[in-house]
C-alpha positions as CSV (number, residue, x, y, z in Angstrom):
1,X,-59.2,123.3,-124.4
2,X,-55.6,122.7,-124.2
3,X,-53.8,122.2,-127.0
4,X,-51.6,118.6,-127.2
5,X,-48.0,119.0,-126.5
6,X,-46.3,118.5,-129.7
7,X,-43.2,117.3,-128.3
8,X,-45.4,114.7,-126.7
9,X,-46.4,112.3,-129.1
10,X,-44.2,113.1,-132.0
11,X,-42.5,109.4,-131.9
12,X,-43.7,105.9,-131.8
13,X,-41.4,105.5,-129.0
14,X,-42.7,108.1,-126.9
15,X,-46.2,107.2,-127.6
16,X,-45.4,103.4,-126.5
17,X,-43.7,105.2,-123.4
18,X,-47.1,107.6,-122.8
19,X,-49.3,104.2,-122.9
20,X,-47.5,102.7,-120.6
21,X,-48.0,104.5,-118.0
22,X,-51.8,105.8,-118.8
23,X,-54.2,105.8,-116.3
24,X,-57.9,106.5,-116.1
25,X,-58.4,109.1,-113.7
26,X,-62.0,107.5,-111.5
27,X,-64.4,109.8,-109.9
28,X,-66.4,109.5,-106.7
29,X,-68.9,111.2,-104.7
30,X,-67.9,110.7,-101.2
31,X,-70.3,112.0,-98.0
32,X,-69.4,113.4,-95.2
33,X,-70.3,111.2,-92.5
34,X,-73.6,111.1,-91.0
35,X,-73.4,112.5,-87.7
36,X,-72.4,116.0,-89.6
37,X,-75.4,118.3,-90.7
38,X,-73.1,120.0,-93.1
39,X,-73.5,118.7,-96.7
40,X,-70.1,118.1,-97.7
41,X,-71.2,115.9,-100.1
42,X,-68.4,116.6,-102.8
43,X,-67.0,114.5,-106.3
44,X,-63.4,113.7,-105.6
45,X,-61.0,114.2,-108.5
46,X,-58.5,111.0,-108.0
47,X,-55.0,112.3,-109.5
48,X,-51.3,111.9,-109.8
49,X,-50.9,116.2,-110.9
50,X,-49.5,117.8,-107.7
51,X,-51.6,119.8,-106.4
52,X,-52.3,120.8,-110.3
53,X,-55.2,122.6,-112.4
54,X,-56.5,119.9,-114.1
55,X,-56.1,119.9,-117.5
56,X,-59.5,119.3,-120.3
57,X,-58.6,117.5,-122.9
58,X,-60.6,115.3,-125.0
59,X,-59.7,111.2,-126.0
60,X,-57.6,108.8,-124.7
61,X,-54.4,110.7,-126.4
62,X,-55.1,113.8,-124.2
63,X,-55.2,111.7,-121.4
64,X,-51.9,110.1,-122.0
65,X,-50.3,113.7,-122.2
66,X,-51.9,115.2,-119.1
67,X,-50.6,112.1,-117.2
68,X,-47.2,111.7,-119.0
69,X,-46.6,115.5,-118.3
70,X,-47.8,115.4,-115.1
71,X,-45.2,113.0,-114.5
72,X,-42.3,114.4,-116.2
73,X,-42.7,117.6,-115.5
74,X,-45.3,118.1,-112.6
75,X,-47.2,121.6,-113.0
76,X,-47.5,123.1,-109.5
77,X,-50.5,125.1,-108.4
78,X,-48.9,128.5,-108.5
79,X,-49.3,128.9,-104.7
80,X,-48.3,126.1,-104.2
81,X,-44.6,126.5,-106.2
82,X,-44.5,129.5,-104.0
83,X,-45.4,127.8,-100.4
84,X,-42.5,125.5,-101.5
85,X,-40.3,128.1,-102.6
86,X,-40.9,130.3,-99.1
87,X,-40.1,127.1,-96.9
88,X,-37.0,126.1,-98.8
89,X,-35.1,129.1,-97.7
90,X,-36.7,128.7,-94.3
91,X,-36.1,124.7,-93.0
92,X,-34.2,121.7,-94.8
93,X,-36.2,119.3,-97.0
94,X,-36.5,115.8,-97.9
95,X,-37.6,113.9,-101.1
96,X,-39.8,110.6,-100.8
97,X,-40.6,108.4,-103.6
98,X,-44.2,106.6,-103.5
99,X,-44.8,104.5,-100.2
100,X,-42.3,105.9,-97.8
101,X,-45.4,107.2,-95.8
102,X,-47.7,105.0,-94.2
103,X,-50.8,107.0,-92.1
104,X,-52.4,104.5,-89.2
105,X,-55.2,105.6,-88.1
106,X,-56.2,104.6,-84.6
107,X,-54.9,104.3,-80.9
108,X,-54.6,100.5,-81.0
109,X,-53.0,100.4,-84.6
110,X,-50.4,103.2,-83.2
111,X,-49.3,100.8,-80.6
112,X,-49.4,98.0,-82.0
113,X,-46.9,99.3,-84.7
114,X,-44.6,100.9,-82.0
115,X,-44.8,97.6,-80.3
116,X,-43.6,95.8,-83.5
117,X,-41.0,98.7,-84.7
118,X,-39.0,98.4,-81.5
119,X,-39.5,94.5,-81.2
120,X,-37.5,94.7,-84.9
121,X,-34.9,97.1,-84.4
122,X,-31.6,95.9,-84.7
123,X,-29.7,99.2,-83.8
124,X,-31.3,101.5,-82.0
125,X,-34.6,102.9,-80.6
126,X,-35.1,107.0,-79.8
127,X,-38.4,107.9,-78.2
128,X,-38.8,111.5,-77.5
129,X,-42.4,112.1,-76.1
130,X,-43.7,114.5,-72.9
131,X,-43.6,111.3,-70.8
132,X,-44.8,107.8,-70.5
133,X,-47.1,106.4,-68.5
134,X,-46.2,105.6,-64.6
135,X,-48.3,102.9,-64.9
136,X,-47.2,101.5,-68.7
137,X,-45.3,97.9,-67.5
138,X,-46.2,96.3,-70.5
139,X,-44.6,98.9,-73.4
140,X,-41.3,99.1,-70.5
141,X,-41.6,95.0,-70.8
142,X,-41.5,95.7,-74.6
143,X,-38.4,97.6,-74.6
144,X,-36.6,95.2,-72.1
145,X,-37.3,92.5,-74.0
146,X,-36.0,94.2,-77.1
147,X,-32.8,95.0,-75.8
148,X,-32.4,91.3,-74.4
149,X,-32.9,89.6,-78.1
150,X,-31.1,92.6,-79.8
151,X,-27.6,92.7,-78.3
152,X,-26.3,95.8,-80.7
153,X,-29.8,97.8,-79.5
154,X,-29.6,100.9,-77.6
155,X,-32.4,102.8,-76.2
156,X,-32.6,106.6,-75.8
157,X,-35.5,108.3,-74.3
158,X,-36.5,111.7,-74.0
159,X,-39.0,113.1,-71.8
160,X,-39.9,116.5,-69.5
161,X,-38.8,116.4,-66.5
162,X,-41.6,118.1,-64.9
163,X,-44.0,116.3,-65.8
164,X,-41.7,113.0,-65.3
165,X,-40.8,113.5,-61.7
166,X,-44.6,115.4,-59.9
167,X,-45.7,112.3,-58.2
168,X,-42.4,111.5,-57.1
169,X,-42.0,110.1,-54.5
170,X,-45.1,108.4,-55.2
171,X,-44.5,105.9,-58.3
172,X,-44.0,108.4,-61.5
173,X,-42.8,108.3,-65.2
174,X,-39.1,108.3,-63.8
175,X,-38.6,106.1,-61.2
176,X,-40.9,103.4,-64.3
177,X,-37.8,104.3,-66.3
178,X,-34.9,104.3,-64.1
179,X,-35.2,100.2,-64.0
180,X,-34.3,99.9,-67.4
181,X,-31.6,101.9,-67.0
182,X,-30.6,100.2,-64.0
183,X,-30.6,96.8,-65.8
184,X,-29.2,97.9,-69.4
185,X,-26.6,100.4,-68.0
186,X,-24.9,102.4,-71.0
187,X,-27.5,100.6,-73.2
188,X,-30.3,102.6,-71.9
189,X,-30.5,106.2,-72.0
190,X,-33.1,108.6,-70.2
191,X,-33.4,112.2,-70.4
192,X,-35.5,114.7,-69.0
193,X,-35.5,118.5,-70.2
194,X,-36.4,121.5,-67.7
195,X,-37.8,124.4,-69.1
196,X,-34.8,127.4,-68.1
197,X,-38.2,129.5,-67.9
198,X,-39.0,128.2,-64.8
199,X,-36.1,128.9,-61.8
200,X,-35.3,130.4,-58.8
201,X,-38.6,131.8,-56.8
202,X,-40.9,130.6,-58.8
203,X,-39.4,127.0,-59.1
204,X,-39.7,126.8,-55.0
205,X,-42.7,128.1,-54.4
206,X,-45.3,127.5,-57.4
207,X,-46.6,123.2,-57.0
208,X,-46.2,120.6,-59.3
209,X,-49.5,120.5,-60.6
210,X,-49.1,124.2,-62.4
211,X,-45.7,124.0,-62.8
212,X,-45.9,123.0,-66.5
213,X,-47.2,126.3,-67.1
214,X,-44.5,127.8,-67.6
215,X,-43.0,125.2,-70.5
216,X,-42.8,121.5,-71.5
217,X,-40.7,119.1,-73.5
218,X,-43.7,118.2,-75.9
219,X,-42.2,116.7,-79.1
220,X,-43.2,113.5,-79.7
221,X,-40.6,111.7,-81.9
222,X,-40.7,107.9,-82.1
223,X,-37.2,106.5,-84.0
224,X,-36.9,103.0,-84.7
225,X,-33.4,102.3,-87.0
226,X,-34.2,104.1,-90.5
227,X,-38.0,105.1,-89.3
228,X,-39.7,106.9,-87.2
229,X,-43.3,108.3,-86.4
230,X,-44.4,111.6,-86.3
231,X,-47.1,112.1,-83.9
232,X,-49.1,114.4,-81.2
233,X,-49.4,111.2,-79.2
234,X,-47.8,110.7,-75.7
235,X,-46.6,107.2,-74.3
236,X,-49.7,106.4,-72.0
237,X,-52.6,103.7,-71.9
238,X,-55.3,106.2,-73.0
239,X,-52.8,106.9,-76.0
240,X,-53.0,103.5,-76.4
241,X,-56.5,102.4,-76.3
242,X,-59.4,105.3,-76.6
243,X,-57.8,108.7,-77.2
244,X,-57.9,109.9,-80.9
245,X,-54.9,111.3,-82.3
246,X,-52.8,111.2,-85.3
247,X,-49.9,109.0,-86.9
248,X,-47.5,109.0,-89.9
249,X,-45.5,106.3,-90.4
250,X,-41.9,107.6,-92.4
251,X,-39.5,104.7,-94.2
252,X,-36.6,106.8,-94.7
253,X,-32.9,106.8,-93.0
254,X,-32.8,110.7,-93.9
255,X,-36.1,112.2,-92.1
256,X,-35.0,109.5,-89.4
257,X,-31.4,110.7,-89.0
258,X,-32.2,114.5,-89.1
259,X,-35.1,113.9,-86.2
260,X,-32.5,111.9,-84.1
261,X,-30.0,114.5,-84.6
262,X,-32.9,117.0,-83.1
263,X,-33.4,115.0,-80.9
264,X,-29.7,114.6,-79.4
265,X,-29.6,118.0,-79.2
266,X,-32.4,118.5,-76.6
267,X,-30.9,115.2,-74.9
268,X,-27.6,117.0,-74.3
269,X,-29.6,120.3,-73.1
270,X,-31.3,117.5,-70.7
271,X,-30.7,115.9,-66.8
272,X,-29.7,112.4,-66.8
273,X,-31.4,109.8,-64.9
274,X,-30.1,106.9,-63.3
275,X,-31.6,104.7,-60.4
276,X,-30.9,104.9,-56.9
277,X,-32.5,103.8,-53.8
278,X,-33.7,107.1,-52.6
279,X,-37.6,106.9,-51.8
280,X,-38.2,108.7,-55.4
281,X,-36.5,105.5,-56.8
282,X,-34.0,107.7,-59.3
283,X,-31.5,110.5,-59.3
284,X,-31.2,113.2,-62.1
285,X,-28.1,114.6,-62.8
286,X,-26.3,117.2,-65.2
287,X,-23.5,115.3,-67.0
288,X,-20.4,116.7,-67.3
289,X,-20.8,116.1,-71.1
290,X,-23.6,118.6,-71.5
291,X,-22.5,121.6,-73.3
292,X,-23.9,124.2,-71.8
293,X,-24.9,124.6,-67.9
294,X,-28.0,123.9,-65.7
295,X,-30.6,125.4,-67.0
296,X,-32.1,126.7,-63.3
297,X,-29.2,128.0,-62.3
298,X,-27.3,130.0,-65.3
299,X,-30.4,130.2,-67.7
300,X,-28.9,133.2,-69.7
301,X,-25.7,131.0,-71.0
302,X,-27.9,127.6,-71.3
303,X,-29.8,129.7,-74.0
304,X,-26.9,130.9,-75.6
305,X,-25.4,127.4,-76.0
306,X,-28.8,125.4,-77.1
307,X,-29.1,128.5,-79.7
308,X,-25.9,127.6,-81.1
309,X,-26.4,123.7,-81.4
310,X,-30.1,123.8,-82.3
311,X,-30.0,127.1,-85.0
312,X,-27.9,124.9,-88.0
313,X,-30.2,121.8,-87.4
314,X,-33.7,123.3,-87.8
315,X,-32.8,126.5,-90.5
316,X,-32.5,126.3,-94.1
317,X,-28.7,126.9,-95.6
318,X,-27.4,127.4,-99.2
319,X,-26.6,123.6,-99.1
320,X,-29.7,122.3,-98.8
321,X,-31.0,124.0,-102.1
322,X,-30.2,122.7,-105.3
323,X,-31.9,123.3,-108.8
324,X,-35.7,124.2,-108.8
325,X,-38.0,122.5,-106.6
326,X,-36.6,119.4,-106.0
327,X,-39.4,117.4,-108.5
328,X,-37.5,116.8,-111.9
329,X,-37.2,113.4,-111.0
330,X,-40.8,111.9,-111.9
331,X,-40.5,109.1,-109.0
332,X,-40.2,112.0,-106.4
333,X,-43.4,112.5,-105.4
334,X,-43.4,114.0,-101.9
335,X,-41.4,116.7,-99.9
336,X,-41.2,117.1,-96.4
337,X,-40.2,120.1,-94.5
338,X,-39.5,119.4,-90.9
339,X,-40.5,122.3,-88.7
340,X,-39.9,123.2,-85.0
341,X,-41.0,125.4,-82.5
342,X,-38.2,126.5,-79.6
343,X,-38.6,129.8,-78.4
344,X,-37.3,128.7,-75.1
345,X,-33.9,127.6,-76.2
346,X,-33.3,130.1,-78.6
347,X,-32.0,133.6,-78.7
348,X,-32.9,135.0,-81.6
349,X,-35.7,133.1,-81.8
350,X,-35.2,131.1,-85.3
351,X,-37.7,129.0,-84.8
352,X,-39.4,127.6,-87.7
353,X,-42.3,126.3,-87.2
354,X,-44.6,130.2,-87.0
355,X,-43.1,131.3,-90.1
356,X,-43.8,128.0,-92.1
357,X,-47.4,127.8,-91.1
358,X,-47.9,131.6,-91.4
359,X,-46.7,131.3,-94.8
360,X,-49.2,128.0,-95.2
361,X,-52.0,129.8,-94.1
362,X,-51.1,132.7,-96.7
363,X,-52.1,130.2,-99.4
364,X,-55.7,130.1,-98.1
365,X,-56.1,133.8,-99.0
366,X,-56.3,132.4,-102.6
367,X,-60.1,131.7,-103.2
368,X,-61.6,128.5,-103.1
369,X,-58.5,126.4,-101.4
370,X,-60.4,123.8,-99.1
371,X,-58.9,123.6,-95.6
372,X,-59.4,121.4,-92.6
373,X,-57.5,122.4,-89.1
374,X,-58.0,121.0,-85.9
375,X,-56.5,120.8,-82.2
376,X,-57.7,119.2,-79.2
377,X,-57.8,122.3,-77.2
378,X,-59.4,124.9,-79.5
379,X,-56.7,127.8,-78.3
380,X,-55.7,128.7,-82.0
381,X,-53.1,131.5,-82.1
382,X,-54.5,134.5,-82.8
383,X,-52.3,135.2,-85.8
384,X,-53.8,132.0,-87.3
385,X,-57.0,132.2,-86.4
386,X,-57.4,135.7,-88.5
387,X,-55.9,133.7,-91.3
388,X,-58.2,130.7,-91.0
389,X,-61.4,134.0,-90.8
390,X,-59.8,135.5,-93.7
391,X,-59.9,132.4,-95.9
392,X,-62.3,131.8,-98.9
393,X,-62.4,128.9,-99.3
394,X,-64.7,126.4,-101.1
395,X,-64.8,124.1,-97.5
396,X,-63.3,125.6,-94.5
397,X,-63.7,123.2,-91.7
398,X,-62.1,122.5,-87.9
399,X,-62.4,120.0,-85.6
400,X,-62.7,120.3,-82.0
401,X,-63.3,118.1,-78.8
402,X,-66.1,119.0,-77.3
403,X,-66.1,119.0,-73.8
404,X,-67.2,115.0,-72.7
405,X,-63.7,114.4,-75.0
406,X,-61.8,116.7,-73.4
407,X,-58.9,114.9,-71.1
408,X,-59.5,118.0,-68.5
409,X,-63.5,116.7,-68.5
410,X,-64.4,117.4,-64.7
411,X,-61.1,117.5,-63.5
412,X,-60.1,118.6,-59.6
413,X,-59.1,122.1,-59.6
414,X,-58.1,124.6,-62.1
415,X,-57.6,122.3,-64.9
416,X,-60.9,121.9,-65.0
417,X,-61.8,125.0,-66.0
418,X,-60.3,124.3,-69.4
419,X,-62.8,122.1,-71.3
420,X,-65.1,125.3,-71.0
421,X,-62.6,127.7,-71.4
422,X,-62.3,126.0,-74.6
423,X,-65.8,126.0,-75.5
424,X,-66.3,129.9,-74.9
425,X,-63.5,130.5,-77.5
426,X,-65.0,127.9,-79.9
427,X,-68.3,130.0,-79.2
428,X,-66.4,133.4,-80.2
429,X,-65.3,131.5,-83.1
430,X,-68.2,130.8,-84.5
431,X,-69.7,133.6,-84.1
432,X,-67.1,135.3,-85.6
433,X,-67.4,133.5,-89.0
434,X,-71.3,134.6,-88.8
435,X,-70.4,137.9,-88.8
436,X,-68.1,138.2,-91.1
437,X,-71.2,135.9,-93.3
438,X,-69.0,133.0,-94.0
439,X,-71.0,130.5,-92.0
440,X,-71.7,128.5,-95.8
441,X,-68.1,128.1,-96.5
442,X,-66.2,127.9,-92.9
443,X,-67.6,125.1,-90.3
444,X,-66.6,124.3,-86.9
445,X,-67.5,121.0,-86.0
446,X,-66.9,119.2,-82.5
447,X,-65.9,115.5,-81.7
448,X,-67.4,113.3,-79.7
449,X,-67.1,109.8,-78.7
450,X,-69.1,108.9,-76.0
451,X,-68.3,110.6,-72.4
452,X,-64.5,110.8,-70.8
453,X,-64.4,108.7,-67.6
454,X,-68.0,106.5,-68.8
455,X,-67.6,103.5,-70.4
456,X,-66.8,103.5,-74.2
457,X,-65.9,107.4,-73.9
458,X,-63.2,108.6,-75.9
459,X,-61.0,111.9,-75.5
460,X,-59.7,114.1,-78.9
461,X,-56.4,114.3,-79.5
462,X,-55.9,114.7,-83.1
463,X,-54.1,118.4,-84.0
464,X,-53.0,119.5,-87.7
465,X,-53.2,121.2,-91.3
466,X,-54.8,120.1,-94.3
467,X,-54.8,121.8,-97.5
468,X,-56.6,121.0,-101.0
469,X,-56.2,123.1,-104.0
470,X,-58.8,124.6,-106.0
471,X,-61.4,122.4,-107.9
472,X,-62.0,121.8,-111.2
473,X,-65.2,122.0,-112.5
474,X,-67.6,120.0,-110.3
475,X,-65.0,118.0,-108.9
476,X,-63.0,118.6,-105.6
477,X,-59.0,118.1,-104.7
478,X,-58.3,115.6,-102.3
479,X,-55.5,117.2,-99.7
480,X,-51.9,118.1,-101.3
481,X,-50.7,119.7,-98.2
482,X,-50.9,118.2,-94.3
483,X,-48.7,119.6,-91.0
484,X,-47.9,116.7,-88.6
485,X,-46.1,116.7,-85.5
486,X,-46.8,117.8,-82.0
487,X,-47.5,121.2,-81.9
488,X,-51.0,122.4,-80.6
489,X,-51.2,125.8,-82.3
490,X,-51.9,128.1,-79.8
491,X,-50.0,130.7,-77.9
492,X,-48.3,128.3,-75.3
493,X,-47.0,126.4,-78.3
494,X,-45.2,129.1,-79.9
495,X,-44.0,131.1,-76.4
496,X,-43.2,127.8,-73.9
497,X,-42.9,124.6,-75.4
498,X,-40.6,122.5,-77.3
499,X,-42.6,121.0,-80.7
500,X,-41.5,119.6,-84.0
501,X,-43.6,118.7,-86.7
502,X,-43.1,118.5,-90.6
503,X,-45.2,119.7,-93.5
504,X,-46.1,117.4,-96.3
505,X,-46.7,118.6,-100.0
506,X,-47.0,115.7,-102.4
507,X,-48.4,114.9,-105.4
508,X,-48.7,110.4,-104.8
509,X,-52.4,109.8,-105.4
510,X,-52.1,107.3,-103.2
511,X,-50.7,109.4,-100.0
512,X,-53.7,112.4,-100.9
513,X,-56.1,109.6,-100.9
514,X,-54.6,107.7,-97.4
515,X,-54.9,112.0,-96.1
516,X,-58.2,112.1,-97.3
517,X,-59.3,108.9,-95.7
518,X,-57.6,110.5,-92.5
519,X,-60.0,113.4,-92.4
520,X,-63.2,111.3,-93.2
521,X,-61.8,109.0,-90.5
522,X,-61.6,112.0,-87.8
523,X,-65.1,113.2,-89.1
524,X,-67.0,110.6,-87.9
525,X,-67.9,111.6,-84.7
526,X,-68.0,115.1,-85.7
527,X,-71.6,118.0,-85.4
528,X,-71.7,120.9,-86.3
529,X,-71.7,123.6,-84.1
530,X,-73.7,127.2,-84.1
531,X,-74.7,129.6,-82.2
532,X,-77.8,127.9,-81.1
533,X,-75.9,125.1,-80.2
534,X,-73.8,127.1,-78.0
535,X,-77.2,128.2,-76.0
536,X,-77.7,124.9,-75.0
537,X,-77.1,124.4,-71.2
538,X,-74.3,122.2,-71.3
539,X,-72.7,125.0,-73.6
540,X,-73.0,127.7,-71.2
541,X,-70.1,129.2,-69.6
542,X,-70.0,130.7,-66.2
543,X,-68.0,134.6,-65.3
544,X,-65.3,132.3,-63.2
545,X,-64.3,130.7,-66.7
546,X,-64.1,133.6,-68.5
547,X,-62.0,135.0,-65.5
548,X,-59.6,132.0,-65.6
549,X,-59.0,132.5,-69.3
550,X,-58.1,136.2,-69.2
551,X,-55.4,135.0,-66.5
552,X,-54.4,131.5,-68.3
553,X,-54.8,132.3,-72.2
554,X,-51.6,132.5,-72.9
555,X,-50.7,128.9,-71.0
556,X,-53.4,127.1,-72.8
């Protein structure tokens, strides 16, 4: 039993102090949802510690100290300090008091807000995503009529410009956006970044529809004055309406000014579009205002110039670090570390988004840290996935599409060799755990939603990190730790595209619980999978998939 701090309760005044902010800490046994066959049937320990070792003490006294201490000075799980400790000389950090993050839950409520966000911005509006829909009149509508109530508003949009411009001349993302800009003028601006892996030969002769293989813009950043959401979701009606993902909701002016400065620096690394009356309906240009050259045509210096800008934005610097941890003020309650992932714009590649989650992961070699993962295309970098097999944890769980909510689900050529492709590796995964006789502790379970292109079907978007520390007794942490943003984990995420996501310790019982809540929320549509399941005949996988994968793998 721990002993009561002396210093604690010494005064009348301090005890007064201690009362008032007492709280009774409540207990309750949550299921996992039905459709699972894995009892995860677990008593969750509801607390403001972050991400501490509870404390036994006995009467309402010891209770006031383990909540007045926890307050004043919060006691860190030791991995936990040193996750913190390992990121703050890697990326810059931000301190949020108690409900600066809001997490929404589901397609309609994500649009809905980002409807109402840019409806209320008074200043400006910076969407950075890997393009909007072609066919998405009503959020342009939504913008336009923004901009005509707002007179101060700007726009600035960020997108990829292969993916913008492949039906071209056909209607496409582009020539959608190029109206605005042809109405607003200098009010509206549109970007669109090309990959400088992709030039020369193999820009002529490989086609649009496997040209994004060889890199994307893929952030998805979605500004709005002083906030912004963080998500893995594009711009598009199935975005909108019946494809899971996820959504954090951030209220502060810092965390929204660092992400716009990010993303002005890929916007001036970008072509410009403006309309014309060409029969592709726009033109893309390379301002003269761009710092460094195309990046088709003189790749060598573009990198050289976008390693430059981008290197002091997204790396750690004496400046940012002051005193310990950042947490001797009791009413800061969460840290975020924004990490990014830009391999192809960087040379040396500083990028920090591998070494963050490679030191995240490190924490699960501690036993009994409970983990969820998941990613809509179960590719997980091979680095992590011997991390996530190397675990021992109390609950080790990932969450998968399964095929039907896959958005490649019986689609024309190549692609379609994917939703397999990502079933054989989730097959290799599981039996992986078996052998290494883990298969009580680390589950892989698969989402499902009905059946893409049916009525009611749903495709799995959802892609992130969750992390709880060990339990206490019979009880079990709810998540201190999450990773949001856009990257999928796998190889192509690290090697080709653009991502940037943040990681979130905090200790606000409310924020664990809303994370919590998030994770039941993506569970309920979840089975477990095992090798039986995999012998199943909509399981099998045919010799051509297998073949496509050894060629593809690292494009997935």
């Amino acid at each position: 039993m721990l002993a009561r701090p002396n210093s604690l309760l010494s005064t009348k005044s301090t005890l007064r102090s201690a009362i008032l902010i007492y709280r009774v800490h409540t207990f309750s046994k949550v299921p996992l949802h039905r459709h699972s066959s894995v009892s995860f049937s677990v008593r969750v320990r509801r607390m403001t510690g972050f991400c501490s070792t509870a404390r036994s003490m006995s009467g309402v006294a010891a209770s006031v100290a383990v909540s007045t201490a926890a307050m004043v000075t919060p006691t860190l799980n030791p991995e936990i300090r040193k996750l913190m400790r390992q990121l703050d000389d890697l990326t810059p950090r931000f301190f949020l008091r108690r409900g600066q993050i809001d997490i929404l839950k589901t397609p309609d409520e994500f649009y809905r807000v980002l409807q109402k966000k840019i409806l209320s911005a008074k200043k400006r509006v910076f969407l950075a995503t890997l393009y909007i829909g072609k066919t998405e009149n009503e959020l342009v509508e939504v913008l336009r009529t923004a901009l005509l109530e707002n007179p101060d508003l700007k726009v600035d949009i960020l997108t990829d410009a292969l993916r913008g411009t492949r039906e071209a001349p056909n209607p496409s993302s582009a020539s959608l956006m190029a109206k605005l800009v042809g109405e607003f003028g200098d009010r509206v601006k549109v970007r669109l970044f090309h990959t400088p892996n992709l030039r020369g030969m193999k820009k002529t002769m490989i086609p649009a529809r496997l040209n994004e293989g060889w890199g994307l813009q893929h952030m998805k950043l979605y500004g709005f004055d002083d906030e912004i959401i963080l998500s893995g979701a594009n711009l598009s009606h199935d975005y909108f309406t019946n494809r899971q993902d996820r959504y954090y909701l951030f209220r502060s002016a810092e965390i929204t000014n660092y992400y716009k400065k990010i993303y002005d620096a890929v916007g001036s690394l970008s072509y410009m579009l403006s309309l014309d009356d060409s029969p592709n309906g726009f033109h893309l240009s390379w301002p003269s205002t761009n710092p460094a050259p195309e990046p088709t045509k003189r790749a060598l210096h573009f990198v050289k110039v976008a390693t430059q800008i981008l290197t002091p934005l997204i790396r750690s610097s004496p400046s940012n670090i002051t005193g310990d941890i950042g947490l001797e003020d009791p009413s800061t309650v969460t840290v975020v570390y924004p990490i990014s992932q830009f391999t192809p714009l960087l040379s040396p590649n500083v990028s920090t988004e591998s070494p963050a989650i490679q030191h995240l992961l490190d924490v699960l070699n501690m036993d009994r840290f409970s983990w969820v993962f998941t990613a809509g295309y179960f590719n997980i970098h091979p680095s992590y996935r011997r991390k996530l097999l190397s675990s021992n944890p109390l609950e080790g769980a990932i969450i998968t599409a399964a095929a039907e909510a896959n958005g490649f689900y019986q689609s024309a050529g190549i692609s379609g060799y994917l939703p397999p492709a990502y079933t054989l590796l989730a097959k290799e995964f599981v039996q992986d755990v078996k052998r290494r006789q883990k298969s009580d502790t680390i589950h892989l379970l698969e989402w499902q939603n009905g059946i893409l292109n049916q009525p009611g079907g749903w495709t799995y978007h959802a892609k992130g990190i969750w992390i709880s520390p060990p339990p206490v007794g019979s009880t079990e942490e709810m998540p201190c730790v999450t990773v949001i943003g856009s990257s999928n984990f796998t190889r192509r995420s690290h090697a080709l595209d653009l991502e940037s996501n943040c990681i979130i310790v905090t200790r606000d019982e409310d924020l664990r619980s809303k994370m919590y809540d998030e994770i039941q929320h993506l569970r309920q549509f979840t089975r477990e999978m095992s090798e039986e399941s995999y012998k199943s005949n909509d399981r099998k996988v045919g010799w051509g998939v297998k073949a496509a994968l050894v060629v593809l793998g690292g494009m997935l």
